[in-house]
Structures are given as structure tokens and as C-alpha cells.
C-alpha positions in Angstrom: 42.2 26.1 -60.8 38.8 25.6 -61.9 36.2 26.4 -59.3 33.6 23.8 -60.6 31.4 21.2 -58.0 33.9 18.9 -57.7 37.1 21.3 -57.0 34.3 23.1 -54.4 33.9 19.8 -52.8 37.6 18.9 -51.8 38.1 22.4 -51.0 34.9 22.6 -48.2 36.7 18.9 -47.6 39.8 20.4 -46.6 38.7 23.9 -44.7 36.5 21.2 -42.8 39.4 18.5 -42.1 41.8 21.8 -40.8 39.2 23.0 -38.7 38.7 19.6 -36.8 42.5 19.3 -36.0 43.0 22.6 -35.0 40.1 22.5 -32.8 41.9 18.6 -31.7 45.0 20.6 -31.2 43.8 23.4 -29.1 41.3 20.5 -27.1 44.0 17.9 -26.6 43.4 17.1 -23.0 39.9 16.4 -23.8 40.3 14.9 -26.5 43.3 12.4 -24.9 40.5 12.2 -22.0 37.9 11.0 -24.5 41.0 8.4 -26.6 41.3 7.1 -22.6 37.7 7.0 -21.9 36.9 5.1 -25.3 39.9 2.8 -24.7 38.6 1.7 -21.7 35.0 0.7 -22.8 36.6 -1.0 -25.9 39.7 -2.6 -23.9 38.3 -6.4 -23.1 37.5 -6.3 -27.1 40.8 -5.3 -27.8 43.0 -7.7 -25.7 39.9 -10.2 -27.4 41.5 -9.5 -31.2 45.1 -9.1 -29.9 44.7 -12.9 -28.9 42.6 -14.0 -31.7 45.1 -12.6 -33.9 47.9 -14.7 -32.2 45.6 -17.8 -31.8 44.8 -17.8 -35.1 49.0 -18.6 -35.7 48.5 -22.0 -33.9 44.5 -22.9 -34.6 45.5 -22.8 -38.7 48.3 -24.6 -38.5 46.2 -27.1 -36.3 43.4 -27.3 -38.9 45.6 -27.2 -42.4 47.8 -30.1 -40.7 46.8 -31.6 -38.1 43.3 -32.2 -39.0 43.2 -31.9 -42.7 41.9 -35.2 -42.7 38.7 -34.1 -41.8 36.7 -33.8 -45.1 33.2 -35.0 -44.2 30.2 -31.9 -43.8 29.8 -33.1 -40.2 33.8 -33.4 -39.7 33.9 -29.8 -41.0 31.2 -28.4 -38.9 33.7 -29.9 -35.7 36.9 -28.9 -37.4 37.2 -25.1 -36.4 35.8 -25.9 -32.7 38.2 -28.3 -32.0 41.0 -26.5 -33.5 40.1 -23.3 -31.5 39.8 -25.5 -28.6 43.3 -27.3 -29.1 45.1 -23.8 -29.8 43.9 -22.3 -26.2 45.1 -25.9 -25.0 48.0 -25.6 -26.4 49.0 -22.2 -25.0 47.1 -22.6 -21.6 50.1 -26.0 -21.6 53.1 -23.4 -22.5 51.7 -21.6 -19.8 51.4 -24.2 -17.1 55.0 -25.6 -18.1 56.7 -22.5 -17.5 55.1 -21.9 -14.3 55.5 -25.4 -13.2 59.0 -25.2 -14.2 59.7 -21.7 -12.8 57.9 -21.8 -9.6 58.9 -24.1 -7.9 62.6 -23.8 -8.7 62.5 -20.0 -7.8 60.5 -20.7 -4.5 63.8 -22.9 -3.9 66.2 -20.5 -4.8 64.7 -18.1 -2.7 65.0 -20.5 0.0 69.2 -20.8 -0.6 69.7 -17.1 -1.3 68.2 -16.5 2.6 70.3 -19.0 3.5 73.7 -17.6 2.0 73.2 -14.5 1.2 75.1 -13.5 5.2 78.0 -16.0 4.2 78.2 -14.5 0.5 78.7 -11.3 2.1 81.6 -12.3 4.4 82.7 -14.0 1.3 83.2 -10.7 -0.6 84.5 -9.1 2.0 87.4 -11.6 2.7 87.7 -11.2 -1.3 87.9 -7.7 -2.1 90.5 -7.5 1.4 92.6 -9.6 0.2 92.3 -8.5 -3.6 92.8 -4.8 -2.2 95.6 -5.5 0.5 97.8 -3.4 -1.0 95.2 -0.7 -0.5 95.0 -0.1 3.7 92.8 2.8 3.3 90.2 0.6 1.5 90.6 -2.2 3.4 89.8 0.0 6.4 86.7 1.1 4.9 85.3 -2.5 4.1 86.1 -3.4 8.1 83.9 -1.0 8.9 81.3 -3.1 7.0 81.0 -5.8 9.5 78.6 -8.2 7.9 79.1 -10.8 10.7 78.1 -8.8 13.5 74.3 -8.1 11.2 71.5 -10.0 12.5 69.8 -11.0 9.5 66.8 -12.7 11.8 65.9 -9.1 12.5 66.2 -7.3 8.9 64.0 -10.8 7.9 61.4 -10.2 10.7 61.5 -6.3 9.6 60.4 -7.0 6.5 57.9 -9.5 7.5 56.2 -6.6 9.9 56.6 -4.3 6.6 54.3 -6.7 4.4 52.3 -7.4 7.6 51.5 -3.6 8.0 51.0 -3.8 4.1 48.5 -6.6 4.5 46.7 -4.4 6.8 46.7 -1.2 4.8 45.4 -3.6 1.8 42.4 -5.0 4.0 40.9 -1.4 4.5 40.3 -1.4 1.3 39.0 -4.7 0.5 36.2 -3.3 -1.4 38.6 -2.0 -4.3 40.8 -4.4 -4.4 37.9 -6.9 -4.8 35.9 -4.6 -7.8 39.4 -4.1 -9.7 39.5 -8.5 -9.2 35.8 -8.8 -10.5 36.4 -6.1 -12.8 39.3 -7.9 -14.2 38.2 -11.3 -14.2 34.7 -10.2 -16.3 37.6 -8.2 -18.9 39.4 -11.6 -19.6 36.4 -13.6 -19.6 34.6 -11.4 -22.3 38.0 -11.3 -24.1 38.1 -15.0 -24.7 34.8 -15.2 -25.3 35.3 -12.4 -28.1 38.4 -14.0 -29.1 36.8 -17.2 -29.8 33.8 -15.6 -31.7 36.7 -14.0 -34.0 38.3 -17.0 -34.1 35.0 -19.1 -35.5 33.4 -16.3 -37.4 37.3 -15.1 -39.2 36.2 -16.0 -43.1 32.4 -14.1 -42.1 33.8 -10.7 -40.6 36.6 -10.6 -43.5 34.1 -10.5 -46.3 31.7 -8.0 -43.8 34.8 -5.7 -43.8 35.3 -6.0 -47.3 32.2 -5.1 -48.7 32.0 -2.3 -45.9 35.4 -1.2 -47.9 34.1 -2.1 -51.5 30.4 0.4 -50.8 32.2 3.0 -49.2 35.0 3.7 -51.6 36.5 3.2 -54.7 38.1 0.1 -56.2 41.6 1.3 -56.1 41.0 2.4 -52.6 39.8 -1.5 -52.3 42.5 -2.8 -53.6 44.8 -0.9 -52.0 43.3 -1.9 -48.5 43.2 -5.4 -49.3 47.2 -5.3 -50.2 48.1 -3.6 -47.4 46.0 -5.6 -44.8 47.8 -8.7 -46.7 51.4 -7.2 -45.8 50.5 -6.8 -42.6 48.7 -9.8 -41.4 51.8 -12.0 -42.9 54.4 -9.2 -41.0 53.1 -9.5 -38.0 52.3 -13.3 -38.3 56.0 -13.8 -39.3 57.0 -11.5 -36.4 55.1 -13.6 -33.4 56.3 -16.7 -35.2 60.1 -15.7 -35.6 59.8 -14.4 -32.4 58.7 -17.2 -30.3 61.2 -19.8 -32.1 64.2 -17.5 -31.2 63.0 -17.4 -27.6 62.9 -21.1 -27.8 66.6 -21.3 -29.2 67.9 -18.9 -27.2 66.6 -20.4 -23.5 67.8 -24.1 -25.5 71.2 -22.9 -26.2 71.5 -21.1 -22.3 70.0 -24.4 -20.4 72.5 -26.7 -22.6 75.8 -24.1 -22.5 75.0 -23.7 -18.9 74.5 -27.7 -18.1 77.7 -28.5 -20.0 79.9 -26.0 -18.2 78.0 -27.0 -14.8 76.7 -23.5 -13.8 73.9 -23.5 -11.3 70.2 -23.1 -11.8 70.6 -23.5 -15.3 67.1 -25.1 -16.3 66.2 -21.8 -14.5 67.7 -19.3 -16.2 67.0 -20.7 -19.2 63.6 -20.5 -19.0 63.8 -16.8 -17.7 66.2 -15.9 -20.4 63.6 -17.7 -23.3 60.5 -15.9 -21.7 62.2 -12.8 -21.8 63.6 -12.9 -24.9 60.2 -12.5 -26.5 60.9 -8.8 -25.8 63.0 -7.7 -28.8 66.5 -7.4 -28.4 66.8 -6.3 -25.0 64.6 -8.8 -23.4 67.6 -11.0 -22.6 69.4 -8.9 -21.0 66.7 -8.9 -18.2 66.9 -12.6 -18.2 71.3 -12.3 -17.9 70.7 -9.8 -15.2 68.7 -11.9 -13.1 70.9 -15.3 -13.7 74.4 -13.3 -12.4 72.4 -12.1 -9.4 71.5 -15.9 -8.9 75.2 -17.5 -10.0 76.7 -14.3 -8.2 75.5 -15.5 -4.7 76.1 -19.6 -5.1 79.7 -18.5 -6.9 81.0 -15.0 -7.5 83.8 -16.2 -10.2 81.4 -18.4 -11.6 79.1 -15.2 -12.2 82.0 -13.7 -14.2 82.2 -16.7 -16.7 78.1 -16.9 -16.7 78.6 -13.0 -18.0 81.5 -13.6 -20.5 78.9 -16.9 -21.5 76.0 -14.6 -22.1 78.3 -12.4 -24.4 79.4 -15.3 -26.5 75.8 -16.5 -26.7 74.2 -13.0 -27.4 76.9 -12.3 -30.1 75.7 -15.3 -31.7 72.4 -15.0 -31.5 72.6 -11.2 -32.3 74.4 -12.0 -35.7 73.4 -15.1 -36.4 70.2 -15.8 -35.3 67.9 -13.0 -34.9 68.3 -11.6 -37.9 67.5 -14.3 -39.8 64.9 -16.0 -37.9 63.4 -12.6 -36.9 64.6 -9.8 -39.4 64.2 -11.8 -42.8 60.4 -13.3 -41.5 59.4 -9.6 -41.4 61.2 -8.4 -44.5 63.5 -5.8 -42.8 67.3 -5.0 -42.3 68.5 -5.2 -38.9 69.2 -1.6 -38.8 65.4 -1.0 -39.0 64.8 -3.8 -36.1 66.9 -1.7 -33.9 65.3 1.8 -34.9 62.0 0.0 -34.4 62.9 -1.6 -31.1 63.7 1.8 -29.7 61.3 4.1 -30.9 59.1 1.5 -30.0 60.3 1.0 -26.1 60.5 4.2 -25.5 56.4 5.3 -27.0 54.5 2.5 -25.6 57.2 0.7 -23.4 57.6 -3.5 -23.8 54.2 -3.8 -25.7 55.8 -0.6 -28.1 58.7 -3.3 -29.2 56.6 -5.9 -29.8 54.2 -4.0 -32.1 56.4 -1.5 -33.9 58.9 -4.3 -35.7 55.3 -5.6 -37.7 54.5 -1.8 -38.3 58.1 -0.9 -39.6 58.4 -3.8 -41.4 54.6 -2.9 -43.5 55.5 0.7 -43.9 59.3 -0.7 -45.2 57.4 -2.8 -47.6 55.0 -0.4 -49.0 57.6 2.2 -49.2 60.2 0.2 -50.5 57.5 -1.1 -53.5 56.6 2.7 -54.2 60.2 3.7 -54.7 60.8 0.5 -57.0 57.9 1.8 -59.2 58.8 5.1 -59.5 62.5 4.2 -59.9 61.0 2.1 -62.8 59.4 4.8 -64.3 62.3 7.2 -64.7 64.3 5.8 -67.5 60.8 5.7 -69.1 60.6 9.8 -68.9 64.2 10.9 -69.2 64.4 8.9 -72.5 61.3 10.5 -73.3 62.5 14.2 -72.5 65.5 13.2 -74.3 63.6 12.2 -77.8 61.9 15.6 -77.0 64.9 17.3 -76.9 66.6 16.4 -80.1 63.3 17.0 -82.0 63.9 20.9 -80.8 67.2 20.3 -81.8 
């Protein structure tokens, strides 16, 4: 190796890149102290491009279709506005409906399960007596459990001295609470506001960013950038597209299997199971959790075909669905969708699953082109070494 002025400049590169991680290494709580600290100051900006970035999904399609009509210079200078404003609409409506939908249903359910919770307990008693007759030891052991003789008035006014005592523990400090509201409510509002600056200003900070990229380095470390941003603004816009609509088909199929076969709160449980279900893969399984626990108390057997409905549907959706709304938007085998999911979940928890299938799915594609080209270039250079070899020959 020739020690000339460039060689000596990626060597004193290096020593200098090793001796910054090794000194990152043997620091790490400070330096996770000072990721944390720098987080926080940056947070209300970041939750601001997280929902610009999923805003933008609905205020293009707004503007390319919806208002495409609008041609005029004065139209134009109204066109972005009003989409903006029409995608926060539009979301702050999906919002509203679920919670109008939700709410007060649950606040009803609520209402019945205090109501029969006592006699769904004496219920399943009498069940699992007779079901277990033949078994007087156990039978013994459940009449110990005397669920007639419990006075649910007092367990109820228990727990309403519990969250009274709570209340009171809460009050002392008011001051907190209040500064983690104010704090809070000044975080979302300078998100949106950042958010919609993104939103407006989108074709303006793209070309910044690219002529940040196109003085700073070369132009196959430009192009390069630009490709790979490409990949993965359409992966993750695919993802949080796919994602939604299988949520929505999912919650459809559950609020029309469940009405047809007359289960209980199923406009309910739909809804839970589709909300959920924006959580990759496992996210229904919260929502199925939550509708036996529901059906369980109004109709134990009924619970049992709910589960054995919720298989049928999941299988379906599983096999059919998901990986071809969801898997083939973002490029990548189910397989991956699983590893994803899971390393995913268990890093960074529910916000992990969402981002890692996007992230999987770019680092699939790159990887996957790289191999194709090298792949390509083989026959290329063992023909080669073969025309060298029969020369020596």
C-alpha cells in the first residue's frame, strides 16, 4: 500500500472513526443519557414529521384527485391549504367516529358486565358442577367458592374508595400533573404546526436536502441517496396504506360474521378488532381477547364459537389477506413480515412493529438488487477466466 496524501487521509479517517466508538463504547451511559436528552428537545419535531409523513398519504391523493381541477394561479395558491386542511379533517373524522362508536357502546357494556358479572359466576359454577359431577373432589372444591353468598355492593364501593384515595394522592400533586398537561398540550400543538409547515413547504425542503447532499458528496453518493430515499418513502407509504385497508377488512369481515351468526356487541368488537389490527399481526389478537371476555360474560358457549370464528377469520386473513394487501405493497415474503414483526416488538415494542416492516422491506430491496447485479456479473467473469484458461492451455 502506497503511503501517498490520499491513502494518509482515509487512514487518519479511520484511526479517528475507531477512536470515537471506542470512546462511545466505554461512555455508553452518557452517551445514551445525551441520545435521551437530545430526543427529548427534538421530540414535538419528530412526532411533527412522523405525521406529516402519514398525512401526506391522504393530502396527495386529495390534491391529484380530488382537486385536480384546480388549474388557475390563484386555485393553485389555495390548492395545498385546503388539501392539508381536508387531510387533518379527514383523520380528526376517523377519529371522532371510532370514539363515537366505541364510547358509548363500552360505557354500556360496562354497565351489563356489573350487572351480570355475579349471575355469570353462579352460572359457571352450576356448569363446571354439573360438567365435573363425576368428579366429587372437584365439585367440593368449587362449593367452597360460594359466589352467591359475595356482596358485590361492597367489592364495588371498595374500589370506588380505592380510586377515591387515588384521586386524593393525585391532588397533592396537582402541580405535576398540570406541567406534564401543559407540557403535553404545547408538544402536540408545535407538532401540528411543524407538520403542517412540512406538509406546505414538502417540494422546498426536498430540493434543500438535495443540494445539501449534491455539495457535500459525490454524485454516486447522490444518486445513491436519492434511490434509496425513493425505496423507502414508497415502502413505508405502501406499508401505512396496506395497513390501514386490512384493518378496515378485517373489523368489516368481524362486524358482518358476527351480525350474521347473532353474537353480541358485534359493531363493538369490530371496531376494536380493526383498530387493533393496525398493529401487525398480533394486533388482533388483542382485539379477540377482549371480544371473548365480552361474549364470555353475556354467553359462555357463545364465547367458544366467537373463538373458533376468530380462527376461521384469522386463517383467512393470515393467508389470504395480509399478505397480499400488506406483504406484496412493501415488496417482501411473509417470512420476512414475521422476522420483522418480532424483532420489531420486542426492540421498540408496538411502534417497533410498525416501523421495522418499512425498514425490512428497503434493506430487502437494496439487498436483493445488489445480489441480482453481482449474480449478473458472474457468468461475465467465469467465462472470462475460462477464455484465460484455454489460452494457457
Amino acid at each position: 500500500m502506497d503511503l501517498n496524501r490520499e491513502n494518509m487521509k482515509k487512514i487518519r479517517s479511520l484511526i479517528i472513526f475507531t477512536a470515537i466508538v471506542c470512546l462511545a463504547v466505554m461512555k455508553i451511559d452518557v452517551v445514551m443519557k445525551g441520545i435521551f436528552f437530545t430526543f427529548g428537545i427534538l421530540k414535538p419535531f419528530i412526532y411533527g414529521a412522523v405525521l406529516a409523513f402519514v398525512l401526506n398519504i391522504p393530502m396527495s391523493a386529495i390534491e391529484n384527485h380530488m382537486l385536480k381541477g384546480m388549474k388557475s394561479p390563484k386555485m393553485q395558491k389555495v390548492k395545498r391549504p385546503a388539501s392539508i386542511f381536508m387531510a387533518f379533517l379527514s383523520v380528526i373524522f376517523v377519529i371522532v367516529l371510532v370514539i363515537v362508536t366505541v364510547i358509548p357502546q363500552l360505557i354500556k357494556t360496562m354497565v351489563e358486565l356489573g350487572n351480570e358479572i355475579p349471575l355469570f359466576f353462579v352460572e359457571a359454577q352450576a356448569w363446571l358442577e354439573q360438567l365435573f359431577a363425576s368428579q366429587p373432589e372437584f365439585v367440593a372444591l368449587l362449593e367452597e367458592f360460594n359466589f352467591e353468598s359475595i356482596n358485590w355492593d361492597s367489592i364495588l364501593n371498595g374500589i370506588v374508595n380505592f380510586m377515591k384515595n387515588g384521586l386524593g394522592s393525585v391532588v397533592t400533586s396537582t402541580v405535576i400533573v398540570a406541567s406534564t398537561i401543559i407540557g403535553g398540550v404545547v408538544n402536540l400543538f408545535v407538532s401540528l404546526i411543524f407538520a403542517f409547515y412540512v406538509l406546505a413547504q414538502k417540494e422546498r425542503l426536498g430540493n434543500q436536502a438535495k443540494r445539501i447532499i449534491r455539495a457535500y458528496f459525490s454524485a454516486r453518493v447522490y444518486e445513491r441517496t436519492l434511490e434509496i430515499v425513493s425505496i423507502a418513502d414508497k415502502n413505508f407509504t405502501n406499508f401505512i396504506t396496506g395497513q390501514c385497508m386490512e384493518a378496515v377488512i378485517l373489523g368489516s369481515m368481524f362486524v358482518v360474521a358476527m351480525a350474521v351468526f347473532r353474537f353480541p356487541y358485534a359493531l363493538l368488537v369490530g371496531v376494536l378488532i380493526a383498530f387493533t389490527a393496525l398493529i401487525p399481526i398480533v394486533g388482533a389478537f388483542i382485539g379477540c381477547f377482549v371480544g371473548t371476555f365480552l361474549i364470555m360474560v353475556d354467553d359462555p358457549v357463545k364465547a367458544l364459537w366467537f373463538l373458533l370464528l376468530f380462527i376461521v377469520l384469522q386463517q383467512i386473513e393470515g393467508n389470504l389477506i395480509y399478505p397480499h394487501v400488506v406483504g406484496n405493497s412493501v415488496g417482501l415474503p411473509s417470512i420476512w413480515v414475521l422476522a420483522a414483526v418480532t424483532v420489531g416488538g420486542s426492540l421498540m415494542g408496538v411502534s417497533g412493529m410498525l416501523i421495522f416492516i418499512p425498514i425490512v422491506s428497503t434493506i430487502y430491496s437494496l439487498l436483493r438488487e445488489d445480489v441480482n447485479m453481482k449474480n449478473s456479473r458472474k457468468p461475465e467473469k467465469l467465462e472470462k477466466n475460462q477464455k484465460m484458461k484455454n489460452l494457457k492451455k
